[in-house]
Wavefront OBJ file of the C-alpha trace (Angstrom):
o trace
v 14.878 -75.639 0.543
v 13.150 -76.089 4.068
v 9.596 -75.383 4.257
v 7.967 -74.500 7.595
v 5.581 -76.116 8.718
v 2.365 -74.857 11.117
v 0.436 -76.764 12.973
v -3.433 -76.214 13.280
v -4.976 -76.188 16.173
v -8.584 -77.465 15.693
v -10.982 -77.109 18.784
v -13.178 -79.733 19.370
v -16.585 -78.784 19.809
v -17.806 -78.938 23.327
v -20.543 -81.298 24.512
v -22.809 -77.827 24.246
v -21.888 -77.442 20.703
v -22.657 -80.379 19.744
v -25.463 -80.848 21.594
v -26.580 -77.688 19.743
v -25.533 -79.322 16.282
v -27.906 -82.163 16.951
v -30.789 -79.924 18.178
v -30.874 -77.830 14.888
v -29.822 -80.757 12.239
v -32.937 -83.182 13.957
v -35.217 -81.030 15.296
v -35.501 -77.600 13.114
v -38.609 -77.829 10.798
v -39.361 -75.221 8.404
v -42.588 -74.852 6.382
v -46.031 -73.637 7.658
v -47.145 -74.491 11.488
v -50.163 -73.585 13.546
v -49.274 -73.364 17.381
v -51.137 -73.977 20.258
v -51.681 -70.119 20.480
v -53.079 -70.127 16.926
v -50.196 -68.168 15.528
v -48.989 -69.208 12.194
v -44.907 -69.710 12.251
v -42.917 -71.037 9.320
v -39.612 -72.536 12.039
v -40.502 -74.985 13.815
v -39.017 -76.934 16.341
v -39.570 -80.362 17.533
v -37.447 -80.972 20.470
v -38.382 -84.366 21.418
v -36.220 -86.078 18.240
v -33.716 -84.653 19.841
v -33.932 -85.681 23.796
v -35.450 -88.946 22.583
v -32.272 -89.776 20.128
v -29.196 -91.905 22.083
v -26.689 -89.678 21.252
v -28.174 -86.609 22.174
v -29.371 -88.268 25.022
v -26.029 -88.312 26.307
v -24.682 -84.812 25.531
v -28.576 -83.570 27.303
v -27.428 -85.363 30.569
v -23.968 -84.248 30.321
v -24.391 -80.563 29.469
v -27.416 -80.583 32.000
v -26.252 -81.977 34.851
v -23.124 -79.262 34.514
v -25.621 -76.816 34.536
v -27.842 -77.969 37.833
v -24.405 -78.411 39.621
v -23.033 -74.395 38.557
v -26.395 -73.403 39.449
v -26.386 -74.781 42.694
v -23.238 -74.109 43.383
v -23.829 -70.355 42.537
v -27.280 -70.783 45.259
v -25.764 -72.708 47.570
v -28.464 -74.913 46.982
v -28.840 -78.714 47.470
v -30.584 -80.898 44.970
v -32.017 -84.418 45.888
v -34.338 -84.914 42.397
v -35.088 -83.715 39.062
v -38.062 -83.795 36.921
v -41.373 -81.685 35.216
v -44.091 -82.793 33.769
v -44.440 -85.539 31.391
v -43.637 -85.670 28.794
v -41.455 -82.984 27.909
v -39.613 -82.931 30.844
v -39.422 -87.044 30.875
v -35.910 -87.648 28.466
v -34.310 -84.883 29.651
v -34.789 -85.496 33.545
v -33.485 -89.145 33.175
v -30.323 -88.480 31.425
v -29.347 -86.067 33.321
v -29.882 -88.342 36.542
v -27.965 -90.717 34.137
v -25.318 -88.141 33.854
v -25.036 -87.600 37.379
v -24.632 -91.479 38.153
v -21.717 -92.033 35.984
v -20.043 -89.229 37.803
v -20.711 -90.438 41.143
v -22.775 -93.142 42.340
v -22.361 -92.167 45.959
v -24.318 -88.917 44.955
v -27.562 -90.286 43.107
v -29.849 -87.597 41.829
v -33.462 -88.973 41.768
v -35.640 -88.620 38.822
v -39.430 -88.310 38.750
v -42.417 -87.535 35.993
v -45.124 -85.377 37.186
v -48.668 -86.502 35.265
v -50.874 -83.902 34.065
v -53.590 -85.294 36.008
v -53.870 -87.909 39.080
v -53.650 -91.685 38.366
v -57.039 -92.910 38.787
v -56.539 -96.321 39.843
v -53.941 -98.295 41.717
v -52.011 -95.471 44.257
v -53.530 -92.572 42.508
v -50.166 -91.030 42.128
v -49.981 -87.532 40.619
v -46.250 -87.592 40.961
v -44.498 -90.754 39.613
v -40.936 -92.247 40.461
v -38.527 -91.517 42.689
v -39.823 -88.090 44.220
v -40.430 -87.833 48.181
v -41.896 -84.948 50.343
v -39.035 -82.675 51.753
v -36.800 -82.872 48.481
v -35.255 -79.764 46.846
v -35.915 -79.846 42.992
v -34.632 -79.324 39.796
v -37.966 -79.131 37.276
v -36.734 -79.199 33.814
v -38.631 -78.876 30.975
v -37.614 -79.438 27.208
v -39.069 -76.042 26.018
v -40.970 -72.816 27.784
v -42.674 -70.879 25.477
v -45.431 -69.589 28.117
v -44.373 -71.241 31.130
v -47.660 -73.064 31.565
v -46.525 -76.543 31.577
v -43.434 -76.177 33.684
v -45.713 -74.096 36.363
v -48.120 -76.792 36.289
v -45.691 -79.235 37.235
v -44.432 -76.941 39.818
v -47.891 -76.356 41.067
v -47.630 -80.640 41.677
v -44.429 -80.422 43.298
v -45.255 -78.305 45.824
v -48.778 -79.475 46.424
v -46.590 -82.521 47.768
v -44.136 -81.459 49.657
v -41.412 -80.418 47.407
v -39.396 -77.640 47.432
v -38.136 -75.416 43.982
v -33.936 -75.211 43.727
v -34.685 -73.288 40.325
v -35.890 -74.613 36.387
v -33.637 -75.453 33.789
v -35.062 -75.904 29.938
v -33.405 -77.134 27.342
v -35.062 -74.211 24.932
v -36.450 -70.782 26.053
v -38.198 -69.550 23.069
v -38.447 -65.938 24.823
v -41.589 -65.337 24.699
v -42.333 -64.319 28.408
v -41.891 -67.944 29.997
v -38.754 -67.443 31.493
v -40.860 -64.206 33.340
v -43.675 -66.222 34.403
v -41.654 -68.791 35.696
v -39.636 -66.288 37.836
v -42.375 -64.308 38.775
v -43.000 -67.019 41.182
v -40.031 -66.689 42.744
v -38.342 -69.427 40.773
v -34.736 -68.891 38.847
v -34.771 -70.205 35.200
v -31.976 -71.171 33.445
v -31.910 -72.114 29.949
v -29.128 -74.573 27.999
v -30.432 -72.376 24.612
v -32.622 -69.901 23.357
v -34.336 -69.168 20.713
v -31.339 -66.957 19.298
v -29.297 -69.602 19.913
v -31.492 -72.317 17.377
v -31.750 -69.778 14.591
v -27.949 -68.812 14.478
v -27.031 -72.116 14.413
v -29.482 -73.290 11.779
v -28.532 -70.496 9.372
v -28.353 -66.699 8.665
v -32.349 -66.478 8.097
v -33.731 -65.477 10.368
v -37.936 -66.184 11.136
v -40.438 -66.483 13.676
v -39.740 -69.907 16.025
v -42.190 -72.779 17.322
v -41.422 -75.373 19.105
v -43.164 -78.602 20.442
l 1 2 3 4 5 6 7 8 9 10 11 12 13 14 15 16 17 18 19 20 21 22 23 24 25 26 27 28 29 30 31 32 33 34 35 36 37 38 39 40 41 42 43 44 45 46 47 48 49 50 51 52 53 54 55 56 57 58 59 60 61 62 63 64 65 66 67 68 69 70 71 72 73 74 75 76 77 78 79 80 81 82 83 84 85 86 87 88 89 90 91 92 93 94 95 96 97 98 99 100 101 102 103 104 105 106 107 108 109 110 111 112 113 114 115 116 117 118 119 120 121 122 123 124 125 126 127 128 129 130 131 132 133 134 135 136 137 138 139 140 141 142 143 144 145 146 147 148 149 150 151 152 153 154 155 156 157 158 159 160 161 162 163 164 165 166 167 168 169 170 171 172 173 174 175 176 177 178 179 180 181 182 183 184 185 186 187 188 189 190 191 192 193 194 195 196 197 198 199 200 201 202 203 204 205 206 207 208 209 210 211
């Protein structure tokens, strides 16, 4: 007797997915959290064990620097650096610049960290790395939950001569951010939202903080 036989076809998961994956699995807390705002949430999310870990490292510069290229594509935009202020914005800006160098070396995107206040010795740099006066920007930022930090960095940026290409974040916890942001005449665009991190963590679903 023959049997027939059907082959599966498994999908691997995209660099997305799996950067997703990682997100929830390292950086998904759950128990009782005070936020900056003095809400009380029970989900919380800690984003830097996830742009701080290697292998996530990778997928953030890979899925990222897909994103600023779409994105400028879809602007017809130009983009000479990337960064936001430190230090959410500090993992995530480098490996995508990493990202971008593996593809092409004759195309370097330059990364910079933006300080929360100036240096007060030596150059008295507010702006540090590879940032000059003229450039067209990508500020990133790990999470916007108000929009504070990234507008303060984008306050800095053009206080020095930098121009805005848009904002990319690797979480937009929804919670008027993304307005703020674009209020000011800047485009955001997210990798995830807050949607995004409680589907993938599980079917309950709860009030979200992140760091």
């Amino acid at each position: 007797m023959q049997h027939s036989t059907h082959s599966v076809d498994v999908k691997a998961p995209t660099p997305k997915e799996q950067l997703l994956e990682i997100l929830a699995e390292k950086s998904v807390c759950r128990g009782t959290f005070t936020l900056a705002s003095g809400a009380q949430s029970d989900f919380y999310v800690d984003a830097k064990l996830t742009t701080s870990d290697p292998r996530a490292a990778l997928l953030v510069g890979s899925v990222g620097w897909e994103l600023v290229k779409q994105t400028a594509r879809a602007r017809s935009l130009y983009v000479d650096s990337i960064g936001g202020l430190t230090m959410g914005a500090d993992w995530m800006a480098l490996s995508i610049g990493i990202a971008a160098q593996l593809e092409n070396s004759q195309a370097a995107l330059r990364v910079f960290s933006v300080r929360k206040s100036a240096k007060e010795h030596g150059r008295l740099k507010r702006i540090e790395g590879n940032f000059s006066p003229g450039d067209s920007v990508v500020v990133v930022d790990d999470v916007i939950t108000t929009g504070g930090s990234t507008i303060q960095a984008i306050d800095a940026i053009e206080e020095a001569g930098g121009r805005i290409a848009f904002v990319i974040a690797l979480v937009d916890r929804q919670e008027g951010g993304r307005r703020n942001i674009e209020k000011r005449g800047h485009k955001v665009v997210p990798i995830f939202t807050r949607e995004d991190l409680v589907n993938a963590h599980g079917p309950r679903r709860s009030d979200i903080a992140i760091a």
